[in-house]
C-alpha positions as CSV (number, residue, x, y, z in Angstrom):
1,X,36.3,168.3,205.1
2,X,37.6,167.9,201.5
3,X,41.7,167.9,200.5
4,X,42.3,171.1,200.2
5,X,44.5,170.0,196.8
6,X,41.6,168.3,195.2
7,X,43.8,165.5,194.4
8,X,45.0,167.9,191.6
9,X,48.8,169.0,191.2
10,X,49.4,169.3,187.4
11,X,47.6,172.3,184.9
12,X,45.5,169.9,183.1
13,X,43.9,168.1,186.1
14,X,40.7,168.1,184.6
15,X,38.8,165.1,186.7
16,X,42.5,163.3,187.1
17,X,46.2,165.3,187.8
18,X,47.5,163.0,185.4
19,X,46.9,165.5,182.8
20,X,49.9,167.2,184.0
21,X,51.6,164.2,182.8
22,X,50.4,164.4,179.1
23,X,51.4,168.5,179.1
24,X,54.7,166.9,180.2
25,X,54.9,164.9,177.2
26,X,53.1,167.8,175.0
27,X,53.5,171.0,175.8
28,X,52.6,172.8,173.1
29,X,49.6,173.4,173.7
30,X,46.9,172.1,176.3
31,X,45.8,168.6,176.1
32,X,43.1,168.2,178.6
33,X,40.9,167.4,176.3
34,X,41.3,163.9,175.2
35,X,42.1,163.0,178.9
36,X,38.6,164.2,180.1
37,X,37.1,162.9,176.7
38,X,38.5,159.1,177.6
39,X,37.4,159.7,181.2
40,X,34.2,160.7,180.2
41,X,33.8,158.0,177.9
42,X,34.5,155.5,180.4
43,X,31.8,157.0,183.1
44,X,29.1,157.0,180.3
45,X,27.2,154.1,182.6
46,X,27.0,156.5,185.4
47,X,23.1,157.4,185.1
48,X,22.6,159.6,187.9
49,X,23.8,163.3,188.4
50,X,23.3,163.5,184.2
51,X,21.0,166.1,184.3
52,X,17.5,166.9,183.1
53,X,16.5,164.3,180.5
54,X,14.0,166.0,178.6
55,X,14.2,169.9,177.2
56,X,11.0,172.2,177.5
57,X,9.6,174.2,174.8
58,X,10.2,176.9,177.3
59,X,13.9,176.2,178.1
60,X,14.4,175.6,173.9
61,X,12.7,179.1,173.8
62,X,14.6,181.0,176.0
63,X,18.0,179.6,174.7
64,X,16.7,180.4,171.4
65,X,16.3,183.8,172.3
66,X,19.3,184.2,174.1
67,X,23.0,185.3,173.4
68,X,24.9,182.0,174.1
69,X,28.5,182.4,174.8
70,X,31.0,180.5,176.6
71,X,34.3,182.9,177.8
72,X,36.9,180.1,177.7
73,X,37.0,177.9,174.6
74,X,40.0,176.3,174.2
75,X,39.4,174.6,170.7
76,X,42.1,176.6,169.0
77,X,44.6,174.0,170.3
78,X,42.8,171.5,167.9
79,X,43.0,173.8,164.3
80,X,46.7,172.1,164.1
81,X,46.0,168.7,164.7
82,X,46.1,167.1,161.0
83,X,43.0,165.8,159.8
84,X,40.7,167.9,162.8
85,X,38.4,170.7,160.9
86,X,36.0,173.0,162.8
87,X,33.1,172.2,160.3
88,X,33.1,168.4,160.9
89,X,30.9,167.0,163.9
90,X,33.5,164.6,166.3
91,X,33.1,162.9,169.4
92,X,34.5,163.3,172.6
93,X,34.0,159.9,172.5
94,X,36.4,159.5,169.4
95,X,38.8,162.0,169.2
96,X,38.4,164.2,172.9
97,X,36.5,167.4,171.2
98,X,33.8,168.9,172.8
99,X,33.4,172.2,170.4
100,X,32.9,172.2,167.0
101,X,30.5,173.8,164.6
102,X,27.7,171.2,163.7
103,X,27.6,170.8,167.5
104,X,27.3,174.4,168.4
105,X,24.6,174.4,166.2
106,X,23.0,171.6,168.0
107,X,24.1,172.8,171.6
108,X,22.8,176.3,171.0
109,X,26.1,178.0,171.2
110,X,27.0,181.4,169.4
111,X,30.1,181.9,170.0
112,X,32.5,182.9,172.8
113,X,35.9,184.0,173.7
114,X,38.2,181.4,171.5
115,X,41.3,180.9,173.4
116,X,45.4,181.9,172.6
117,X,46.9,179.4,175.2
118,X,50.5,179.0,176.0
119,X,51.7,177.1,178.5
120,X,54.0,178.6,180.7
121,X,57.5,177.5,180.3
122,X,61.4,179.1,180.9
123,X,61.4,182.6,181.8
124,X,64.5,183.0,180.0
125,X,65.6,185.2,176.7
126,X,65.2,181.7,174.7
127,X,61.9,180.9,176.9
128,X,60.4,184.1,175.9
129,X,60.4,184.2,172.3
130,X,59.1,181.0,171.8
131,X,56.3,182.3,173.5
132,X,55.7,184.9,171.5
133,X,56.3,183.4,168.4
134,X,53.9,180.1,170.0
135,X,51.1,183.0,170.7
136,X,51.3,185.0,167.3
137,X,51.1,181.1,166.0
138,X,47.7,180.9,167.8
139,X,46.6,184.0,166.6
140,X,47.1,183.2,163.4
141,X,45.2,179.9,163.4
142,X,42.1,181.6,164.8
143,X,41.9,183.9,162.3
144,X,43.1,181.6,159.4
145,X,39.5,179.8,161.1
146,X,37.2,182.6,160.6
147,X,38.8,183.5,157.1
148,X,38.3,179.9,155.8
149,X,34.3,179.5,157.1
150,X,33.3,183.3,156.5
151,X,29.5,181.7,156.3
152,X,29.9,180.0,159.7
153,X,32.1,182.4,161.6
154,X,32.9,185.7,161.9
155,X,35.3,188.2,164.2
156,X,33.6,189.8,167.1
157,X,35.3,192.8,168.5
158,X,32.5,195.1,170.3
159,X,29.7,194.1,172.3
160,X,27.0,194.9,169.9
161,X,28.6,192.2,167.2
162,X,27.4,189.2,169.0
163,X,23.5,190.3,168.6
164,X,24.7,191.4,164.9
165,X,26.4,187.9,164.2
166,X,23.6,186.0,165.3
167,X,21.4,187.2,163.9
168,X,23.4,186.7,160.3
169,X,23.4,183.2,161.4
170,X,26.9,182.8,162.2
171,X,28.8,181.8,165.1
172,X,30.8,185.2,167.0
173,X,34.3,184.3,167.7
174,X,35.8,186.9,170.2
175,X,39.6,186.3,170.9
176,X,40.9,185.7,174.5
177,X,44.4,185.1,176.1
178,X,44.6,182.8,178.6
179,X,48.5,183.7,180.3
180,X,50.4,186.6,179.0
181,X,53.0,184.5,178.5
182,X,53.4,185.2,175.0
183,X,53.8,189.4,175.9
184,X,56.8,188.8,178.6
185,X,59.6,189.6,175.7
186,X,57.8,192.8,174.3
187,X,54.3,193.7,176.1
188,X,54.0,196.4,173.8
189,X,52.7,193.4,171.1
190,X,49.4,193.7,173.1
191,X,48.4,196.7,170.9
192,X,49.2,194.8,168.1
193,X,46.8,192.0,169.7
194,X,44.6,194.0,170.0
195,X,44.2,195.4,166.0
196,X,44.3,191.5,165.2
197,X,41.0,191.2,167.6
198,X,41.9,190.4,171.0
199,X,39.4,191.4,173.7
200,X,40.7,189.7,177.2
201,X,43.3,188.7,179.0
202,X,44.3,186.9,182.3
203,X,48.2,187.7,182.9
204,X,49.1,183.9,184.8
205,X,48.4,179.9,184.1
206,X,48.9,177.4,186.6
207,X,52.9,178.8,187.8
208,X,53.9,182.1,188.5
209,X,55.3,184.5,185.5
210,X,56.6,187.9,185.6
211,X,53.3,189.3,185.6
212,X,51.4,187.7,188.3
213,X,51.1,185.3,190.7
214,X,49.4,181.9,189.8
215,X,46.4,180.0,192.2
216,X,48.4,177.1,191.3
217,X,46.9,173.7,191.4
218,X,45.2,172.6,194.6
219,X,47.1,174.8,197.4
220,X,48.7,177.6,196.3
221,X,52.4,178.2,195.8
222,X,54.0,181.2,197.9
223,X,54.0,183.9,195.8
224,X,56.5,185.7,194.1
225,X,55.6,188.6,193.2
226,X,53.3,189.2,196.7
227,X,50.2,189.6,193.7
228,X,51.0,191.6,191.1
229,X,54.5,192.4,189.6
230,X,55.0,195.9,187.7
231,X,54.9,194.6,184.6
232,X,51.8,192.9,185.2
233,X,50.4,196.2,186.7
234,X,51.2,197.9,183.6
235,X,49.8,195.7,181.5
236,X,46.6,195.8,183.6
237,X,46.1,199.8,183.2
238,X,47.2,198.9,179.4
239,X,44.5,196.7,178.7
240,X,42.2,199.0,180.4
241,X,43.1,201.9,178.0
242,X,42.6,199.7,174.9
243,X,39.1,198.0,176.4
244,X,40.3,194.9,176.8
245,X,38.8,192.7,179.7
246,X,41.2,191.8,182.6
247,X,40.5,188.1,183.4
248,X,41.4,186.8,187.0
249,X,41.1,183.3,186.4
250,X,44.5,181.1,187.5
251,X,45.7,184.2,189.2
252,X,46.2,184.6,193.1
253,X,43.6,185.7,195.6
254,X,46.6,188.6,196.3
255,X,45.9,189.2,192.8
256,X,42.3,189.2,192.8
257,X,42.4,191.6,195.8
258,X,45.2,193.5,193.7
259,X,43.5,193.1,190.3
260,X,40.2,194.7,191.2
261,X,40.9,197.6,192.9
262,X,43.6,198.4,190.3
263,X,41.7,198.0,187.3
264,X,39.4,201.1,186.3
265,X,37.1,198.6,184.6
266,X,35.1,195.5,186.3
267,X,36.9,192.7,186.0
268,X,36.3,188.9,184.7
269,X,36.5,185.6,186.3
270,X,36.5,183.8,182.4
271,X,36.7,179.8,184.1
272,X,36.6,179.6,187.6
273,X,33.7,177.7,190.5
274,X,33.3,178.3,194.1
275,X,36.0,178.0,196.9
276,X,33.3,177.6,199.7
277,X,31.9,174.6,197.6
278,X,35.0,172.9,196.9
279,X,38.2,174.7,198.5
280,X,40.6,174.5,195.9
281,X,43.2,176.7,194.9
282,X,41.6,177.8,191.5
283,X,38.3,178.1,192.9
284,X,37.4,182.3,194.7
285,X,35.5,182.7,197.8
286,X,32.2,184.2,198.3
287,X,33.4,187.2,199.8
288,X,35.9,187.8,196.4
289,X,32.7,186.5,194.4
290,X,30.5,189.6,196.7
291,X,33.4,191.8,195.7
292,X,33.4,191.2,192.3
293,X,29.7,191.6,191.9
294,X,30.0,195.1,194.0
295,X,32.3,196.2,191.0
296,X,30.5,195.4,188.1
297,X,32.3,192.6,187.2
298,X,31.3,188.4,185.8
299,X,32.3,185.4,187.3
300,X,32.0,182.2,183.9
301,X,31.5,179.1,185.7
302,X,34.4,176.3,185.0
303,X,33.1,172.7,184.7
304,X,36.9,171.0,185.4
305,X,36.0,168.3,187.4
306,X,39.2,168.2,189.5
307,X,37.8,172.2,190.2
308,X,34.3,170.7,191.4
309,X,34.8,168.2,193.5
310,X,37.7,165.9,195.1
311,X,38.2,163.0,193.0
312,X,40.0,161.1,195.5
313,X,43.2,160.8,193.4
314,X,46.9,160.1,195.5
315,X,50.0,160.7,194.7
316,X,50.3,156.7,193.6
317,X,47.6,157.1,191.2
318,X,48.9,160.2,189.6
319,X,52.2,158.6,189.1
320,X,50.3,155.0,187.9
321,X,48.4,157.3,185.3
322,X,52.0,158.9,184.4
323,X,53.4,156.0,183.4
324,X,50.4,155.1,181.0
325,X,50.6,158.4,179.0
326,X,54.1,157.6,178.8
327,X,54.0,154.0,177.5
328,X,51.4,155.8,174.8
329,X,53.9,158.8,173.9
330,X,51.1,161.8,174.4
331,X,48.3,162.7,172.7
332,X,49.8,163.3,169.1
333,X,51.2,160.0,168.3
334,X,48.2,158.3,170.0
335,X,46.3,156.1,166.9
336,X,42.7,155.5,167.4
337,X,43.4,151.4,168.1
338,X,45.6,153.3,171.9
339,X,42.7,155.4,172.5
340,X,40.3,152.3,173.1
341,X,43.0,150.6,174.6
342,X,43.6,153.5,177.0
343,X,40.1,153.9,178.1
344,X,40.1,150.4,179.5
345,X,43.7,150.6,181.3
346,X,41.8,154.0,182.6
347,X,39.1,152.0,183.3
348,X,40.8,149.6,185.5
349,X,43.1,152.1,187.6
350,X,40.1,154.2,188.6
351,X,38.8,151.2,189.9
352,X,41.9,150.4,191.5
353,X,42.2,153.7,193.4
354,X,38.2,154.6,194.2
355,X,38.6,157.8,191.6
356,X,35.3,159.6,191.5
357,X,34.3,161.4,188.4
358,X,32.4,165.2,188.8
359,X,28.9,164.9,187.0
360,X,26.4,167.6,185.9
361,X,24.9,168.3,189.2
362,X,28.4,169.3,191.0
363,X,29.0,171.5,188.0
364,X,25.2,172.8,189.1
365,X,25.8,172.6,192.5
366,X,29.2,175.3,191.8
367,X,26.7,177.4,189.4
368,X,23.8,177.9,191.6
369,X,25.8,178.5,194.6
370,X,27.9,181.1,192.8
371,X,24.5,182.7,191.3
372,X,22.9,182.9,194.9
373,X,26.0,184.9,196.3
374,X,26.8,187.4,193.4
375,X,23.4,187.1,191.9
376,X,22.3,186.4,188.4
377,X,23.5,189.9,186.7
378,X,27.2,188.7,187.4
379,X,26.9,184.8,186.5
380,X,27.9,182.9,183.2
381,X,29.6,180.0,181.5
382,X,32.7,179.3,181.7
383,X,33.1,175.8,180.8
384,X,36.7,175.6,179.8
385,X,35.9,173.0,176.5
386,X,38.4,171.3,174.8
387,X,41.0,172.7,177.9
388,X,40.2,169.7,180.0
389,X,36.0,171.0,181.1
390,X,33.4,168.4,180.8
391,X,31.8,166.1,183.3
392,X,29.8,163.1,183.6
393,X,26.5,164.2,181.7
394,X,27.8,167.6,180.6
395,X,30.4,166.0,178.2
396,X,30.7,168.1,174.8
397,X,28.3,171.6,174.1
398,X,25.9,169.6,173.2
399,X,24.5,169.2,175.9
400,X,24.5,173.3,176.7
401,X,20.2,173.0,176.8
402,X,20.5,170.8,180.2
403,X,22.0,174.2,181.9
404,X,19.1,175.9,180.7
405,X,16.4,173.4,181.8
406,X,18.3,173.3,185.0
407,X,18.0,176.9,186.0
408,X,14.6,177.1,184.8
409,X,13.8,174.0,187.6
410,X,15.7,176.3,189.8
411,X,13.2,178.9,189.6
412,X,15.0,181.9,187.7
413,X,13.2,183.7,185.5
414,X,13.8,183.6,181.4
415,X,15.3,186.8,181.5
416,X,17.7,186.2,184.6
417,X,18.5,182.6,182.5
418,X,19.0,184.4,179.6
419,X,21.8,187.0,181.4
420,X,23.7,184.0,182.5
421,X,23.7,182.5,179.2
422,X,25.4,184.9,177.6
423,X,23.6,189.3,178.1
424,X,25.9,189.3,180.9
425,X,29.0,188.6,179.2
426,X,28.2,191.5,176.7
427,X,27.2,193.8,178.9
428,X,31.1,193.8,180.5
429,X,31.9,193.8,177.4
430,X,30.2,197.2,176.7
431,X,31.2,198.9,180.0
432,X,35.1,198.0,179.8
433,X,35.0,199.2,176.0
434,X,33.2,202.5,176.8
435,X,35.5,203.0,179.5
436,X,38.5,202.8,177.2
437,X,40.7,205.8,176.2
438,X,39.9,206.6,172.4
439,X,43.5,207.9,172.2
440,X,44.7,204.3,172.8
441,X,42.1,203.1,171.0
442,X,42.9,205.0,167.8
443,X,46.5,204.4,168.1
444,X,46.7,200.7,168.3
445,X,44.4,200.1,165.5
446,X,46.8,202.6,162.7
């Protein structure tokens, strides 16, 4: 039977827990990335579990024809990083990006829910308004994004805008918050969210806050609040009011239980894989994942590799891989010269300690397990780029045509392929906006 902890303690695990180290050393934002980018880069011999090699005129037709959206993009940590723009093509290889535009364009991607992250910190007076301030910083960025490429990118707010945008040959950008964080000094800022284009939330990260109760990372932590605080709760039948989706990723399975029957809307799972596949702490269990479906609501499947599979990592490696990020002083003062150097040290440790790497058929193996038990109508992607996602053969968006070709081989039809590629994502979208109060509505956007 696997480790229930999936060798994975810290909140950027991705396929190693030493991420947790590097958020240690840079906790601004997440920094998953270039971890899983190096890791990646070192696995690139690893031939099998890659995925389909060759793309089918039907599989390029269907994703054509879909809406293609992803629910957790976490590129927004990278507008700040000098030198980084959206409308250059990088390499995971190079620099640990996975999204970017010239390689949505190549990947098939057309938009998604571009993430406000903030990683959880002291739940103090001081704590809390560098939260907020760290959020509306975010927030900023993204639009400061879309206002900069207006022939690339536009603001998605409603459900029918992602047809619309495509269509104008743009990429949608819908705005998510992943931790409410940011809200814990004044909630009422979620209205003002809201006007500035925010469309989901999830209230915890990977430790409790005084909203909600976090899964943790591996086995989760007691709780603190027994699920859901009534702050959280409140924010909940907020968000509700305003349309806004209710994510339950990183939050308990008290919360989920909690979450669902509270909210008047379905609910979304925006990054999360299958508990009965892999039991870890971040992943839900089929009968949540039944639940879920029986309420309307999406599960977006995660491709974290640490989430997939147990990579075999001990407390000795984690605290070998510490002391590497260390030495290097985090990801912002790493020069391109560490970065080679790095991947080889990597190189060697993994060796050292056995470390397995997920690859694209355990993300597959999490997807089509997850589609057989809520069934197609309540599936997507979730893949949680540039936050630490990617596995061996499923590196960068890129490579986004291999999930179509692989449910094709599966046997679903191009209309139940295309539903998991993205009409499922905006059909929540529609029925938690026309369930919202127009009252609420009106006010928050005066």
């Amino acid at each position: 039977m696997a480790r229930i902890d999936g060798g994975c303690t810290m909140p950027e695990c991705g396929h190693h827990s030493f991420f947790g180290e590097v958020m240690k050393l840079d906790s601004t934002f997440k920094t998953g990335a270039l971890c899983a980018a190096l890791l990646l880069a070192v696995a690139a011999n690893v031939q099998a579990g890659t995925g389909p090699e060759v793309i089918s005129a039907r599989a390029k037709a269907v994703q054509a024809a879909a809406i293609n959206l992803d629910t957790h993009l976490d590129t927004p940590a990278l507008f700040s990083q000098p030198g980084w723009k959206i409308t250059d093509r990088h390499s995971y290889q190079k620099d640990g990006s996975q999204v970017d535009y010239p390689r949505m364009v190549e990947g098939g991607l057309d938009g998604g829910f571009w993430v406000i992250f903030t990683g959880q910190g002291e739940r103090n007076a001081a704590g809390d308004l560098k939260a907020r301030d760290a959020g509306l910083k975010r927030l900023s960025e993204i639009r400061e994004m879309i206002a900069a490429n207006p022939d690339k990118f536009e603001l998605a707010t409603t459900a029918d805008d992602a047809a619309r945008i495509k269509a104008a040959g743009k990429k949608s950008v819908y705005i998510s918050m992943e931790n409410a964080y940011p809200l814990e000094q004044d909630p009422s800022l979620l209205s003002f969210y809201y006007k500035q284009g925010l469309r989901m939330i999830s209230l915890a990260h990977t430790s409790h806050n005084d909203f909600a109760d976090s899964a943790g990372m591996g086995k989760a932590p007691e709780g603190e609040h027994h699920g859901l605080s009534d702050k959280g709760r409140a924010l909940i039948e907020q968000a509700n009011k305003l349309g806004i989706l209710v994510d339950q990723s990183h939050a308990s399975n008290t919360v989920f239980d909690q979450m669902i029957e509270l909210s008047k809307a379905p609910i979304i799972l925006s990054h999360s894989g299958a508990y009965d596949v892999f039991a870890h702490s971040r992943n839900i269990d089929d009968a949540r994942i039944r639940k879920l479906a029986a309420k309307g609501g999406v599960i977006q499947v995660n491709s974290l590799g640490g989430y997939l599979i147990d990579t075999g990592a001990t407390p000795e490696y984690r605290a070998e891989m510490g002391k590497l990020w260390a030495s290097v002083g985090g990801r912002k003062s790493m020069t391109p010269e560490q970065r080679e150097e790095v991947k080889g040290q990597i190189a060697a440790i993994d060796k050292k300690y056995g470390i397995r790497k997920a690859d694209f058929d355990d993300y597959m193996r999490h997807l089509l397990h997850i589609i057989k038990v809520a069934g197609w109508q309540h599936v997507g992607l979730g893949a949680d780029w540039d936050g630490g996602g990617g596995v061996v053969g499923y590196e960068d968006i890129v490579a986004l045509p291999k999930v179509t070709q692989a449910l094709l081989d599966a046997g679903y039809t191009d209309e139940q392929v295309k539903g998991i590629l993205g009409d499922n994502t905006v059909r929540l979208i529609r029925q938690v906006q026309a369930m919202a109060d127009p009252a609420a509505v009106k006010a928050a956007l005066e």
